[in-house]
Backbone as CSV, one residue per row, in Angstrom:
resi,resn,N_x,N_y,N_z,CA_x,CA_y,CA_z,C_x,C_y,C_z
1,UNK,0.833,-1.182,0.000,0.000,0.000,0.000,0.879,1.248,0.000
2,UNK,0.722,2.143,-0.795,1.187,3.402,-0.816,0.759,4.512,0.078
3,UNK,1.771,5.096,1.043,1.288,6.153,2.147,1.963,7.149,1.407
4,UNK,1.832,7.928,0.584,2.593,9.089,0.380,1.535,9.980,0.328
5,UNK,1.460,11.158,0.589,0.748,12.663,0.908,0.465,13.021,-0.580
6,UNK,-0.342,12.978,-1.248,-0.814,13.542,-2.634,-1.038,14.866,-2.294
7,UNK,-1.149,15.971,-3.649,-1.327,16.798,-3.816,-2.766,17.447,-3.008
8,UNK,-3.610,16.550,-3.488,-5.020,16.503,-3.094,-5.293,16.242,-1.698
9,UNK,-4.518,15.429,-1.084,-4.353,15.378,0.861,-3.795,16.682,1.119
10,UNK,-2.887,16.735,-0.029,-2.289,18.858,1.081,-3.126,19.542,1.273
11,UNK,-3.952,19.845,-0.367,-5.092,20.564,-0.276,-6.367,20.227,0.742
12,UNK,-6.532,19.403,0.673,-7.961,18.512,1.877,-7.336,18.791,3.199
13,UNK,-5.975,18.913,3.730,-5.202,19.096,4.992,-5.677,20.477,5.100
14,UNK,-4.953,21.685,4.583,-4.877,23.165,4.082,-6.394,23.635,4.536
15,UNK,-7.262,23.211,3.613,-8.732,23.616,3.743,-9.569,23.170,5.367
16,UNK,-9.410,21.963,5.859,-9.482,20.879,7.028,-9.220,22.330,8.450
17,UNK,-8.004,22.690,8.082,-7.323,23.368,8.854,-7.891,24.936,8.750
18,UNK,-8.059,25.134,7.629,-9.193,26.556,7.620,-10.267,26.235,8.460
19,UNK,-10.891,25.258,8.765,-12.410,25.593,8.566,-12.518,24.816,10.438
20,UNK,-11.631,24.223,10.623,-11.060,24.202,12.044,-10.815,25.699,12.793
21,UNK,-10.467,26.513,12.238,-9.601,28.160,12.669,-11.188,28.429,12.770
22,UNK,-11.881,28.968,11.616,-12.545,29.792,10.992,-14.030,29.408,10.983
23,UNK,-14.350,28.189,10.810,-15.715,27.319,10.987,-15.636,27.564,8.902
24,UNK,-16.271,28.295,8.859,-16.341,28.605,6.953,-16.516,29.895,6.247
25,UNK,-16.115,30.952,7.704,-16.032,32.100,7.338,-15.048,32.723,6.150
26,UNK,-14.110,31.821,6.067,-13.066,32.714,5.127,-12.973,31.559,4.285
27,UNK,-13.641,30.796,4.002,-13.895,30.114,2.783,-14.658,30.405,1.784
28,UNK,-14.340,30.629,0.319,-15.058,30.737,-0.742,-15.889,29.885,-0.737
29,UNK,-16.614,29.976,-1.871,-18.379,28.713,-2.379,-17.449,28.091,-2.942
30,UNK,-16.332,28.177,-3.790,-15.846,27.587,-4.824,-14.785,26.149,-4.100
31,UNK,-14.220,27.065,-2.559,-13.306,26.433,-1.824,-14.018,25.397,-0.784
32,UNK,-15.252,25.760,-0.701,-15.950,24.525,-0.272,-16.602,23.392,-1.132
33,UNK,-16.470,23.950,-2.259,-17.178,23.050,-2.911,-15.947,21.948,-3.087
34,UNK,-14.819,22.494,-3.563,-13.811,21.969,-3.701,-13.581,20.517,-2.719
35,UNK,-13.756,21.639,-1.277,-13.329,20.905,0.130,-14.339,19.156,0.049
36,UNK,-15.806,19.414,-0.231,-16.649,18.720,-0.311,-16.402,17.373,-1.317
37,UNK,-16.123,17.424,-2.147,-15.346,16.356,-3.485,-13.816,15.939,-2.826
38,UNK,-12.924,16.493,-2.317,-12.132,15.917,-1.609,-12.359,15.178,-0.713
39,UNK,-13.410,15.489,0.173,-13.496,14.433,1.403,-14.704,13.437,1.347
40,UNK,-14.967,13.328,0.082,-15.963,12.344,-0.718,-15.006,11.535,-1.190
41,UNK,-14.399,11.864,-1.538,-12.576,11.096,-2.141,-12.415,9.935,-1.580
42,UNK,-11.979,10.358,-0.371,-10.970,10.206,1.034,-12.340,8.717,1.752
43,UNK,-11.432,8.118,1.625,-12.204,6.729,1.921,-11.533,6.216,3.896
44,UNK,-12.983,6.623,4.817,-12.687,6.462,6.232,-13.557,5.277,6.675
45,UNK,-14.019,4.013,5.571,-15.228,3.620,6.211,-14.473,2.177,7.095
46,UNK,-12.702,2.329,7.166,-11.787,1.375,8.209,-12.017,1.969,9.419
47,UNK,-12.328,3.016,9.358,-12.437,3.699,10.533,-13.607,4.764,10.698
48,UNK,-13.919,4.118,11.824,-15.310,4.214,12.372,-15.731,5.560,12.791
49,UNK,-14.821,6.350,13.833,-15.220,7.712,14.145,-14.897,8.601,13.714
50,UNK,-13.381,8.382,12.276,-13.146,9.746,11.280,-14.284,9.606,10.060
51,UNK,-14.878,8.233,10.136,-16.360,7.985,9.051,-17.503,8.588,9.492
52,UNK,-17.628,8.704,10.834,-18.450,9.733,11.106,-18.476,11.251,11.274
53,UNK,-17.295,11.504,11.608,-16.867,12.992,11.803,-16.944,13.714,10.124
54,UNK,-16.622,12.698,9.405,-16.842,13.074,7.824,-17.796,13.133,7.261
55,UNK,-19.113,12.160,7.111,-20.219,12.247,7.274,-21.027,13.425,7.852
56,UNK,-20.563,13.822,9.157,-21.407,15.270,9.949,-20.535,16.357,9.421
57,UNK,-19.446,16.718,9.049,-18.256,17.084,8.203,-19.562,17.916,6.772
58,UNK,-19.175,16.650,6.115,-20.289,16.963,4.598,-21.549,17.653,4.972
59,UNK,-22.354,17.044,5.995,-23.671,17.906,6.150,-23.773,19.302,6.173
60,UNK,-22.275,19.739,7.103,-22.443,20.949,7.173,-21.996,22.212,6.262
61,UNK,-20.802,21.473,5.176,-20.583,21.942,4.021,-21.793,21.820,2.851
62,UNK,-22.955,20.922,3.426,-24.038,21.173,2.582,-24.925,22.321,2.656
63,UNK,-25.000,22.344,3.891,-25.492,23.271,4.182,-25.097,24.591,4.207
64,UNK,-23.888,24.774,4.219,-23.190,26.070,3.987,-23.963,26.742,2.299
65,UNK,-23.288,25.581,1.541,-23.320,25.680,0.251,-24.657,26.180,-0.038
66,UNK,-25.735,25.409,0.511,-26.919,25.926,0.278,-27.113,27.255,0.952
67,UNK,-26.633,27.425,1.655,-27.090,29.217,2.530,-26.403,30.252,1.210
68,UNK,-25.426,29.755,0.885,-24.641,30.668,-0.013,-25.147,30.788,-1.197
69,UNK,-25.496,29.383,-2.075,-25.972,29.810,-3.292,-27.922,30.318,-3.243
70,UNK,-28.303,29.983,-1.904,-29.889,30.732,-1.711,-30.106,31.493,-1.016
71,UNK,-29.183,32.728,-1.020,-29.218,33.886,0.161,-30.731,34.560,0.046
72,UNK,-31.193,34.017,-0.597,-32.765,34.758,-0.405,-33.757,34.270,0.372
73,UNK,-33.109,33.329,0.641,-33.809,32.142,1.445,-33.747,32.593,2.662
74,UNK,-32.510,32.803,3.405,-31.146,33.032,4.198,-31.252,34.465,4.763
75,UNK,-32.190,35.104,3.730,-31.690,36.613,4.441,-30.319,37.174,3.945
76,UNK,-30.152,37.720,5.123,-28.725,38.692,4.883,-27.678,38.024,4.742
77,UNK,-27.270,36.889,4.932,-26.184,36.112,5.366,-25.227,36.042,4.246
78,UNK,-23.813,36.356,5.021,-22.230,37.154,4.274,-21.668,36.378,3.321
């Protein structure tokens, strides 16, 4: 099995680590969407509680996504 750090783990690390700091404030629509297809990627189902943390993970980048692209929905929201 190959352990080496792909391009795509830096980026999924990088973003991981934004949204840890920040929750998804200083994330673009484009950089979550991004974030969202990366950790759809990323296969945790050996492991049980980063399969769930990823799972509740996605929900809430769904939901972001949706506040952002239906701000009319949403109200004012930045």
């Amino acid at each position: 099995m190959d352990y080496r750090i792909t391009d795509e783990d830096k980026e999924r690390i990088k973003l991981l680590n934004e949204v840890t700091k920040n929750k998804f404030k200083t994330l673009s629509l484009e950089q979550l969407i991004r974030l969202q297809e990366l950790l759809e990627k990323k296969d945790y189902t050996n492991e049980k509680k980063a399969h769930k943390a990823k799972t509740k993970l996605l929900k809430q980048i769904n939901i972001e996504i949706y506040k952002r692209h239906d701000k009319s929905i949403w109200g004012t929201y930045k």
